[in-house]
PDB file as gemmi writes it, atoms N, CA and C in Angstrom:
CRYST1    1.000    1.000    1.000  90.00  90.00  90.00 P 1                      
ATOM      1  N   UNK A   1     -12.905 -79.925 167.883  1.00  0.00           N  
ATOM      2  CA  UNK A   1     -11.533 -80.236 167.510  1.00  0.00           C  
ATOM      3  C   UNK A   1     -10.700 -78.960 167.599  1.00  0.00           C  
ATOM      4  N   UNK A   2      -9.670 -79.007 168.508  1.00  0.00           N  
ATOM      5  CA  UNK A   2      -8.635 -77.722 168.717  1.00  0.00           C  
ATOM      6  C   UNK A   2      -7.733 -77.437 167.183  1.00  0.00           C  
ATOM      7  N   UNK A   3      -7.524 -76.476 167.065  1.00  0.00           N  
ATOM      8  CA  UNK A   3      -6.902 -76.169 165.759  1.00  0.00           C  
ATOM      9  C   UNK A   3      -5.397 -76.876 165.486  1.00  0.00           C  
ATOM     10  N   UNK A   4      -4.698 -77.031 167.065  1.00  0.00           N  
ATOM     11  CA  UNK A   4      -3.390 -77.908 166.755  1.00  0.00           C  
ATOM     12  C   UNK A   4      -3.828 -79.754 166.456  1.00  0.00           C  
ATOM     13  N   UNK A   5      -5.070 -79.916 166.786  1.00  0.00           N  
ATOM     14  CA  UNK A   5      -5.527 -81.295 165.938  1.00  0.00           C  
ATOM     15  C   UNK A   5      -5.599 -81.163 164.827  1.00  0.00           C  
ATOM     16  N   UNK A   6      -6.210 -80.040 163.830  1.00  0.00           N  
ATOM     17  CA  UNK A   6      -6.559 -80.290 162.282  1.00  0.00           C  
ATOM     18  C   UNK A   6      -5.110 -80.019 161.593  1.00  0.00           C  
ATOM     19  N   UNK A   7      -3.768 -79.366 162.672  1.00  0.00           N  
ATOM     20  CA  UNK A   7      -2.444 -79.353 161.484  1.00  0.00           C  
ATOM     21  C   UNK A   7      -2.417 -80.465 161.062  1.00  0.00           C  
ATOM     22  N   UNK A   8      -1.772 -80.601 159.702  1.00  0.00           N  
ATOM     23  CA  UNK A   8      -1.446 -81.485 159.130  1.00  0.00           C  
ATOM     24  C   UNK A   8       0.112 -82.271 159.327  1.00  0.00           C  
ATOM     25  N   UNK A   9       1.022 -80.934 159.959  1.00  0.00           N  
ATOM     26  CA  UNK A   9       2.463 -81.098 160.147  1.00  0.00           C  
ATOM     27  C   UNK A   9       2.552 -80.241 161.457  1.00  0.00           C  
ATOM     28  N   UNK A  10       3.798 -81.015 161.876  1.00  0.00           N  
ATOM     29  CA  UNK A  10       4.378 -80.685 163.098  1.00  0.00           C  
ATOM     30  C   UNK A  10       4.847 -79.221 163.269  1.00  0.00           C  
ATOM     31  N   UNK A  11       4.336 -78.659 164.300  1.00  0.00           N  
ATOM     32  CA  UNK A  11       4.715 -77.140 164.441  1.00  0.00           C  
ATOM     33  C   UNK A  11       6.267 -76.834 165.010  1.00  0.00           C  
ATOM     34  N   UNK A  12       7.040 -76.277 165.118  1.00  0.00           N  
ATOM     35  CA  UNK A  12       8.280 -75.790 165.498  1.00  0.00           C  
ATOM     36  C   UNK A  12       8.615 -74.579 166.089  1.00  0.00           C  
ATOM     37  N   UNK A  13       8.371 -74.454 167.353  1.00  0.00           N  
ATOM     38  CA  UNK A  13       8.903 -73.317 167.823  1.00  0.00           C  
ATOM     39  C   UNK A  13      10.153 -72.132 167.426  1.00  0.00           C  
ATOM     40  N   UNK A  14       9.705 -71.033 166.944  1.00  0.00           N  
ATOM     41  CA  UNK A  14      10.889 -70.191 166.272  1.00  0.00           C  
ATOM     42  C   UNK A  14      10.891 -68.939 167.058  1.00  0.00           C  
ATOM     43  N   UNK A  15      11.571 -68.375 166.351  1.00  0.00           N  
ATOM     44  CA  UNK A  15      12.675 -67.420 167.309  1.00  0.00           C  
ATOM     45  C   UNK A  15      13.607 -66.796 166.372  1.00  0.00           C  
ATOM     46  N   UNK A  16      13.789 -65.424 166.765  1.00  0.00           N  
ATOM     47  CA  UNK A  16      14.160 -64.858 165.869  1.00  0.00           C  
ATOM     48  C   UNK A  16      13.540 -64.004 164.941  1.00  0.00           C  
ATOM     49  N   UNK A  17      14.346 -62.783 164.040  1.00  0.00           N  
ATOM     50  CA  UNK A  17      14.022 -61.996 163.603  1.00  0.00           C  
ATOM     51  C   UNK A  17      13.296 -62.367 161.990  1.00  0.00           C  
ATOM     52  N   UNK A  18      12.193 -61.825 161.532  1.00  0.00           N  
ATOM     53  CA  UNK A  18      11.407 -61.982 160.004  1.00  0.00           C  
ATOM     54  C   UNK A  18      11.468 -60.688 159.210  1.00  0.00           C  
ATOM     55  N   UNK A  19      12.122 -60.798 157.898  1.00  0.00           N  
ATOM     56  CA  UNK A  19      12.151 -59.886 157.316  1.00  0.00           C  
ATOM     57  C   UNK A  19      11.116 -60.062 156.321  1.00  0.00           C  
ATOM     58  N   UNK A  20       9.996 -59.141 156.404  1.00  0.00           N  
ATOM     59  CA  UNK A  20       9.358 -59.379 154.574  1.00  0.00           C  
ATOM     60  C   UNK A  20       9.071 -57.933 154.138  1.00  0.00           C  
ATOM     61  N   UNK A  21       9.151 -58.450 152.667  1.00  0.00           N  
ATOM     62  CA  UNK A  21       9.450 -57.310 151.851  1.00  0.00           C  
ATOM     63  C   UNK A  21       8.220 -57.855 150.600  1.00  0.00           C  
ATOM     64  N   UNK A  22       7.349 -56.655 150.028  1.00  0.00           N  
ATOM     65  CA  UNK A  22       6.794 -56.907 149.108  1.00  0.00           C  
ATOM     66  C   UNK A  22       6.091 -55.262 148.499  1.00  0.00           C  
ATOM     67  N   UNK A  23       5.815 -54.918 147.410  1.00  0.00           N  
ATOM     68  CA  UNK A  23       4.901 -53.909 146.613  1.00  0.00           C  
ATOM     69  C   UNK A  23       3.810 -53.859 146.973  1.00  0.00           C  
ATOM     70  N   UNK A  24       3.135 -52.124 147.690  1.00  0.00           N  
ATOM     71  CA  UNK A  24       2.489 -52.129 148.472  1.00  0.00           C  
ATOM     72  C   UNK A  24       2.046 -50.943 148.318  1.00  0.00           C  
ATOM     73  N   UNK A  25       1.680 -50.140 147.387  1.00  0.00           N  
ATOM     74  CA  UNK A  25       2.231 -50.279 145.793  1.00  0.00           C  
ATOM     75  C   UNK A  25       3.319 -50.124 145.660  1.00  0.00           C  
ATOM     76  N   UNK A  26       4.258 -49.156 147.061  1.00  0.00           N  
ATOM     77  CA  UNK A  26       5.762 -49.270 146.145  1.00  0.00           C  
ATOM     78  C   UNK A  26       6.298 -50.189 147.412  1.00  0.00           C  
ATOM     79  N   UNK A  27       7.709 -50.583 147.367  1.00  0.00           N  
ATOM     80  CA  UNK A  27       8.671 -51.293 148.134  1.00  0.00           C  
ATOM     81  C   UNK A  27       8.357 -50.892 149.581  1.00  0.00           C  
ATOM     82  N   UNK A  28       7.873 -52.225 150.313  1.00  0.00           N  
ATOM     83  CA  UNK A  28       7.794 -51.961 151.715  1.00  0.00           C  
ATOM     84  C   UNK A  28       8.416 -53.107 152.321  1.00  0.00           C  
ATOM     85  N   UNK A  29       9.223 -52.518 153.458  1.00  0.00           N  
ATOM     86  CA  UNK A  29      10.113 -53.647 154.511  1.00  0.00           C  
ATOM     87  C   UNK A  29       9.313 -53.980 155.524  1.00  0.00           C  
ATOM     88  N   UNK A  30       8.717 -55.287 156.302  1.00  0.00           N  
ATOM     89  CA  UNK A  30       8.284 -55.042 157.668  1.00  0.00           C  
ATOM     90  C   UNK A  30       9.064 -55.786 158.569  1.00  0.00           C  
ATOM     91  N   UNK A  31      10.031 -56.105 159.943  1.00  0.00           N  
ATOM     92  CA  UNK A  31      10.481 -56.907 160.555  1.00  0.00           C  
ATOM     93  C   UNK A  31       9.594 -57.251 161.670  1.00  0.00           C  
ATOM     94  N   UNK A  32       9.530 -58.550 162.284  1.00  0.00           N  
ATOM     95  CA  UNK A  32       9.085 -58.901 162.577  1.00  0.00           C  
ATOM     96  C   UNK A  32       9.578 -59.913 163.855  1.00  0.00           C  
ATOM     97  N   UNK A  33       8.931 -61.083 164.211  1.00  0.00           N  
ATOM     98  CA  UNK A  33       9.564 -62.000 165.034  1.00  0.00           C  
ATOM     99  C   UNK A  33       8.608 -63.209 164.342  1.00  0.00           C  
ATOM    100  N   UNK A  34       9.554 -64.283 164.440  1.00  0.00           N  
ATOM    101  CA  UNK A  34       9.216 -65.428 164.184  1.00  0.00           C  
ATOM    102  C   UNK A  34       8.576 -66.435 165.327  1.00  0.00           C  
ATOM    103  N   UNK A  35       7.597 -66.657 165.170  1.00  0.00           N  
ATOM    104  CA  UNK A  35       6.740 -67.411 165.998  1.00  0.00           C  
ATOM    105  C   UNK A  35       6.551 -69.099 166.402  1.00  0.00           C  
ATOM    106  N   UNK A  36       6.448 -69.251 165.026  1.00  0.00           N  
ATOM    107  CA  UNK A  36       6.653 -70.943 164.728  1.00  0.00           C  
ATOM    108  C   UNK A  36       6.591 -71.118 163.590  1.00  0.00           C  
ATOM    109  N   UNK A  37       6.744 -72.555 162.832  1.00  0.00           N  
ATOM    110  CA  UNK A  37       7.244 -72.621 161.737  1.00  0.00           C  
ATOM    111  C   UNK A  37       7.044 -74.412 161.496  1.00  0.00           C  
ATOM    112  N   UNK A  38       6.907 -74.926 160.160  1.00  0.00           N  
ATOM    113  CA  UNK A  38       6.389 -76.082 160.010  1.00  0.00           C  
ATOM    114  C   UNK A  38       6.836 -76.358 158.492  1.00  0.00           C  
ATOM    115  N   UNK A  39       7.556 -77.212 157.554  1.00  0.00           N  
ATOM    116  CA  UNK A  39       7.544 -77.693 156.964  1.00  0.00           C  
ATOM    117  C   UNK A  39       6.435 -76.576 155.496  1.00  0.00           C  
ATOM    118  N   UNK A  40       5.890 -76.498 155.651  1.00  0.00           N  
ATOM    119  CA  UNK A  40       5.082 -75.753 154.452  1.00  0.00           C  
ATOM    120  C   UNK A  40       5.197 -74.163 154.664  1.00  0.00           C  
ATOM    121  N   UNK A  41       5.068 -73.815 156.213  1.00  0.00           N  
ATOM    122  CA  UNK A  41       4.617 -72.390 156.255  1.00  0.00           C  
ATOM    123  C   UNK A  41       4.869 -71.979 157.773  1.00  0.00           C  
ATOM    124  N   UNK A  42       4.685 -70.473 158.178  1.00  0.00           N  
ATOM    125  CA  UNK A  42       5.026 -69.763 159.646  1.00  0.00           C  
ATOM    126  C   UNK A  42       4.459 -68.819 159.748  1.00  0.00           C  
ATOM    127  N   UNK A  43       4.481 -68.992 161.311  1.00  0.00           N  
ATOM    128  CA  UNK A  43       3.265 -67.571 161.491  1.00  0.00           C  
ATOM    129  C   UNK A  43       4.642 -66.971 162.399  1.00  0.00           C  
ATOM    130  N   UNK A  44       4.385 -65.148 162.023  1.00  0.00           N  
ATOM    131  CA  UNK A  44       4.541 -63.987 162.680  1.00  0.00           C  
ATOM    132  C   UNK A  44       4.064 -63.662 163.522  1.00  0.00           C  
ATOM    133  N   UNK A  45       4.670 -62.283 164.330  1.00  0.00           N  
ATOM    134  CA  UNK A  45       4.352 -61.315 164.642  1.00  0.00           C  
ATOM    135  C   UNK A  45       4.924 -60.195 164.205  1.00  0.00           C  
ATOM    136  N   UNK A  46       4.102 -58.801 164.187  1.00  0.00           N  
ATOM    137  CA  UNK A  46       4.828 -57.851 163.286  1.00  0.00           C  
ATOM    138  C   UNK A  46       3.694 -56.643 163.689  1.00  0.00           C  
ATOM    139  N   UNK A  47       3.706 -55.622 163.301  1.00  0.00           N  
ATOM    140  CA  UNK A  47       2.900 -54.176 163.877  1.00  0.00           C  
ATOM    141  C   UNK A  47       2.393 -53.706 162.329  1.00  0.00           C  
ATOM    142  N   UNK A  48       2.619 -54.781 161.129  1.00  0.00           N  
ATOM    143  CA  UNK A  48       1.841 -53.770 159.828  1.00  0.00           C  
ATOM    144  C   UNK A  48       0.698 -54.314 159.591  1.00  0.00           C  
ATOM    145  N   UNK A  49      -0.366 -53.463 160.022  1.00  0.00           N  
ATOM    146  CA  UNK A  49      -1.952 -54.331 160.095  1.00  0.00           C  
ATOM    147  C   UNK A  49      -2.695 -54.394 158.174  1.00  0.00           C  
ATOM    148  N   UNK A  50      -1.933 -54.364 157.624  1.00  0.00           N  
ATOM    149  CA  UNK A  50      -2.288 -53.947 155.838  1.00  0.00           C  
ATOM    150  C   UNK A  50      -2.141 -54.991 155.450  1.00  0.00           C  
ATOM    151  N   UNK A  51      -1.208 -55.782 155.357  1.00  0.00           N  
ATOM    152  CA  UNK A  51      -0.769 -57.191 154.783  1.00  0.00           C  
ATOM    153  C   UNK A  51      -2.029 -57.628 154.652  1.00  0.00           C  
ATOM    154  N   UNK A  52      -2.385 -58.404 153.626  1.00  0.00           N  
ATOM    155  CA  UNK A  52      -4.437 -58.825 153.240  1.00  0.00           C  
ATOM    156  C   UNK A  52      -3.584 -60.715 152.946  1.00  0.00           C  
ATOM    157  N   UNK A  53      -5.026 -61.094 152.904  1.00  0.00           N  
ATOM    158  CA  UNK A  53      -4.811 -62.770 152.443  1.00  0.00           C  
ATOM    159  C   UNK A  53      -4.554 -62.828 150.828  1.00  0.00           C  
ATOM    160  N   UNK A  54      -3.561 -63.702 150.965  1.00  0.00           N  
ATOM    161  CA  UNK A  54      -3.521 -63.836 149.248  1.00  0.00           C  
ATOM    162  C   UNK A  54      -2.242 -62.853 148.737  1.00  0.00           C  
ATOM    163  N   UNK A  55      -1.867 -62.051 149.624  1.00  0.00           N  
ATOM    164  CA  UNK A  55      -0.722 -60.805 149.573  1.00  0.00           C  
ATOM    165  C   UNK A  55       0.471 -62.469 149.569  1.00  0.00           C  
ATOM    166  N   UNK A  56       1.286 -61.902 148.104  1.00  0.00           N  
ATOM    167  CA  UNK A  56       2.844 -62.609 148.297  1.00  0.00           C  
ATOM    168  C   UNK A  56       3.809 -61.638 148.785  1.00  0.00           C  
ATOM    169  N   UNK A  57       5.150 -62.434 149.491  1.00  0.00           N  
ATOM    170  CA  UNK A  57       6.145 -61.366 150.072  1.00  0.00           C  
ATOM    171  C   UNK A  57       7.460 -62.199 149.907  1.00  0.00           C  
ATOM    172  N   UNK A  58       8.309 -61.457 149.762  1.00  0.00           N  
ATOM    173  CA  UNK A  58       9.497 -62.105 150.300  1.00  0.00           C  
ATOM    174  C   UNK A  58       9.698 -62.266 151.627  1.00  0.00           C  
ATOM    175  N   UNK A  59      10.650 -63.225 152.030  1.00  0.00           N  
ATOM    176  CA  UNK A  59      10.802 -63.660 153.806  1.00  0.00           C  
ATOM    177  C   UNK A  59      12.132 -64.193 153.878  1.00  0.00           C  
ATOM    178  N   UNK A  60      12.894 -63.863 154.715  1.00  0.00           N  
ATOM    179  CA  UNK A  60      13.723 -64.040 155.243  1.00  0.00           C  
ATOM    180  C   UNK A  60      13.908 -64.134 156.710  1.00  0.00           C  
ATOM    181  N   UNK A  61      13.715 -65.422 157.529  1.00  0.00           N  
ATOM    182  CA  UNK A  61      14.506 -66.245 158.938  1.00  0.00           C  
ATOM    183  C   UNK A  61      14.965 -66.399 158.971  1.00  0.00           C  
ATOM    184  N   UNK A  62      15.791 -67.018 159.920  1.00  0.00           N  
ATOM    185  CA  UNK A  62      16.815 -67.822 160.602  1.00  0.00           C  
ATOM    186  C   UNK A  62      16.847 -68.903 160.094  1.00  0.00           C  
ATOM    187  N   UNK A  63      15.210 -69.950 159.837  1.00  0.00           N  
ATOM    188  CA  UNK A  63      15.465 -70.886 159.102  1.00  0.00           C  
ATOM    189  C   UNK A  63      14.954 -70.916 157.587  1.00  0.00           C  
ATOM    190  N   UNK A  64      14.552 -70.457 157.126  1.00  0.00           N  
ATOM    191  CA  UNK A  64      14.422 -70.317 155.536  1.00  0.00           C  
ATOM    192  C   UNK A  64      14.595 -68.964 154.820  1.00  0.00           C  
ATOM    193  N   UNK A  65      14.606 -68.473 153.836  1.00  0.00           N  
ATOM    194  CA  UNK A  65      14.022 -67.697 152.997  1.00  0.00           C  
ATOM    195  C   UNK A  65      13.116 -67.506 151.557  1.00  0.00           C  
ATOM    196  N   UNK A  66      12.490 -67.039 150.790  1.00  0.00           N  
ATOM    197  CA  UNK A  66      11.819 -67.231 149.592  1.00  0.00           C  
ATOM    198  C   UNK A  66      10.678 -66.594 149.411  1.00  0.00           C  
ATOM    199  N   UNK A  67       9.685 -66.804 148.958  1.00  0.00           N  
ATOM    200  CA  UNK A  67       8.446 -66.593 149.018  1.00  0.00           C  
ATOM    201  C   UNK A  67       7.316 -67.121 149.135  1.00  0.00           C  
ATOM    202  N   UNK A  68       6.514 -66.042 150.084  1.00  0.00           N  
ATOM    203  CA  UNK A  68       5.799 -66.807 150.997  1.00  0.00           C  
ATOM    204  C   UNK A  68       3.772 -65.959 150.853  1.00  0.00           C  
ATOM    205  N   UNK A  69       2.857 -66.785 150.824  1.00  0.00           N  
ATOM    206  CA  UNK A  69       1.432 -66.478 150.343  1.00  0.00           C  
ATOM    207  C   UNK A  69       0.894 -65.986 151.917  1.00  0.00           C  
ATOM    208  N   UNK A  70       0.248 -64.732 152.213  1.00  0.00           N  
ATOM    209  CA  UNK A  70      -0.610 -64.447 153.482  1.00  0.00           C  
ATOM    210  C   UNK A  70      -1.495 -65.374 153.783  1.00  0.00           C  
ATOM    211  N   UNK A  71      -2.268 -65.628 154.865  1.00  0.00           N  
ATOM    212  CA  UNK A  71      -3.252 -66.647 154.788  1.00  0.00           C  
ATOM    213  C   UNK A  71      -3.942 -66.210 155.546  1.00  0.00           C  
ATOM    214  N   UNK A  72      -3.402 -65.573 156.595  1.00  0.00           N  
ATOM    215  CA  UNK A  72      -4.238 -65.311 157.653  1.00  0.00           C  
ATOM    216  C   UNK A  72      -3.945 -63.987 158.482  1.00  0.00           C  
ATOM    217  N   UNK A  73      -4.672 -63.621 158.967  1.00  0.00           N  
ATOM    218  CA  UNK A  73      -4.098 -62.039 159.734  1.00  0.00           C  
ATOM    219  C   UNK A  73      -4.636 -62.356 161.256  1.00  0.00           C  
ATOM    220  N   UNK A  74      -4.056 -62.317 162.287  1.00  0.00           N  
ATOM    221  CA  UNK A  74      -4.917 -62.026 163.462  1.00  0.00           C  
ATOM    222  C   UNK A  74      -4.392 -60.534 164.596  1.00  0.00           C  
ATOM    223  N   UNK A  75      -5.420 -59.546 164.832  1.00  0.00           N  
ATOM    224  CA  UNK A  75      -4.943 -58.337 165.561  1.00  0.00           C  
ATOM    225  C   UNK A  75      -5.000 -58.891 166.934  1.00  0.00           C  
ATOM    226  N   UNK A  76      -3.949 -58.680 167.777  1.00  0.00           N  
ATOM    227  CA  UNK A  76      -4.658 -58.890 168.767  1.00  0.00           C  
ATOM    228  C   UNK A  76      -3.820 -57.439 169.656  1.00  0.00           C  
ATOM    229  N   UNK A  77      -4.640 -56.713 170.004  1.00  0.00           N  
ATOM    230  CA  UNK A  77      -4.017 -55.263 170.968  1.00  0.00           C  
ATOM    231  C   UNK A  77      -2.901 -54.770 169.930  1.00  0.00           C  
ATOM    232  N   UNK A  78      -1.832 -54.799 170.075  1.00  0.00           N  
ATOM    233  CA  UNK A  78      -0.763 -54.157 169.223  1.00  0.00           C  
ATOM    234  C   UNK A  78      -0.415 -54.291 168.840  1.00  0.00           C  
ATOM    235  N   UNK A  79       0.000 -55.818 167.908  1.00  0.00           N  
ATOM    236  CA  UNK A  79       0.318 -56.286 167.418  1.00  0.00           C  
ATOM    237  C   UNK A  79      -0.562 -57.242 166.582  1.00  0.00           C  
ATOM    238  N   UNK A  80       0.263 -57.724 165.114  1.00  0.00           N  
ATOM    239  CA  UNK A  80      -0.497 -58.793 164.161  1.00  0.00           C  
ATOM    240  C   UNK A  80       0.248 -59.935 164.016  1.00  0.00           C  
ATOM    241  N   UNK A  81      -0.503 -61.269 163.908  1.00  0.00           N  
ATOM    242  CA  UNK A  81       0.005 -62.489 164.086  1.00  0.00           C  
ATOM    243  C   UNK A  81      -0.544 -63.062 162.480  1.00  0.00           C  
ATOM    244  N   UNK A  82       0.509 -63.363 161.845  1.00  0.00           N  
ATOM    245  CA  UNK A  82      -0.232 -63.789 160.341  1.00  0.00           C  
ATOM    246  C   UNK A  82       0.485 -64.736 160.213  1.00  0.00           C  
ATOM    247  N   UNK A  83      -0.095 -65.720 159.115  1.00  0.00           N  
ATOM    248  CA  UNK A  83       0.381 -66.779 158.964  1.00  0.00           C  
ATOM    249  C   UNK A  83       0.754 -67.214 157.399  1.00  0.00           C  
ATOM    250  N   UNK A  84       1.618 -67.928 156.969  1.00  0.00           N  
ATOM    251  CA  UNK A  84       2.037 -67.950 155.656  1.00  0.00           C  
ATOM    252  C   UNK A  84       2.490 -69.713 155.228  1.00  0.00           C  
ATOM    253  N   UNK A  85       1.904 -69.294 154.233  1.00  0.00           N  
ATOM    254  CA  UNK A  85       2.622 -70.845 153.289  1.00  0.00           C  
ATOM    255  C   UNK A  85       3.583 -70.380 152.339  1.00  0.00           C  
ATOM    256  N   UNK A  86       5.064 -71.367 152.808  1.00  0.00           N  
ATOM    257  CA  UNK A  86       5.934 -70.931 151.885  1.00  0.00           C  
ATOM    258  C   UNK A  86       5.506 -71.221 150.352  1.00  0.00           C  
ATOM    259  N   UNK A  87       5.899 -70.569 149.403  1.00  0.00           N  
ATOM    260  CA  UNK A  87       5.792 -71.115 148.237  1.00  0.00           C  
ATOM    261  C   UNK A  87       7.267 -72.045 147.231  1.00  0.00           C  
ATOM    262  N   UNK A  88       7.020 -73.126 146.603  1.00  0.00           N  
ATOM    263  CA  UNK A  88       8.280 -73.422 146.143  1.00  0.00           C  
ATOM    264  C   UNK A  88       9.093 -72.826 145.161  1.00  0.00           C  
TER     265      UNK A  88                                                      
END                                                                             
């Protein structure tokens, strides 16, 4: 089973700039690009390979802002692709 079979919700192509911000221990900004995006949560891209699972952040897109739980990290060459569930 391919991983776009087990989503639960429809993915959304995004675009556009990601701001997150969270204590790291002190105040850190990372920008980013927005990748896609779904009803619960969105995955990045971004160059800060530290962000861990379970890390909360603030986020700010194009289409939402708030706070949002790490879930996932993936490196691939120069960049990191992580993925997040917004929180309500």
């Amino acid at each position: 089973m391919s991983v776009s079979n087990r989503r639960k919700e429809e993915r959304y192509k995004g675009e556009g700039e990601v701001r997150l911000c969270f204590e790291d221990p002190t105040r850190q900004e990372v920008s980013g690009a927005l990748l896609d995006y779904s009803n619960s949560g969105f995955r990045a891209a971004h160059k800060y390979c530290a962000l861990h699972a379970g890390q909360i952040v603030d986020f700010r897109h194009v289409i939402a802002n708030g706070k949002a739980r790490v879930m996932w990290n993936r490196i691939i060459e120069d960049r990191v692709e992580t993925g997040f569930l917004v929180l309500s």
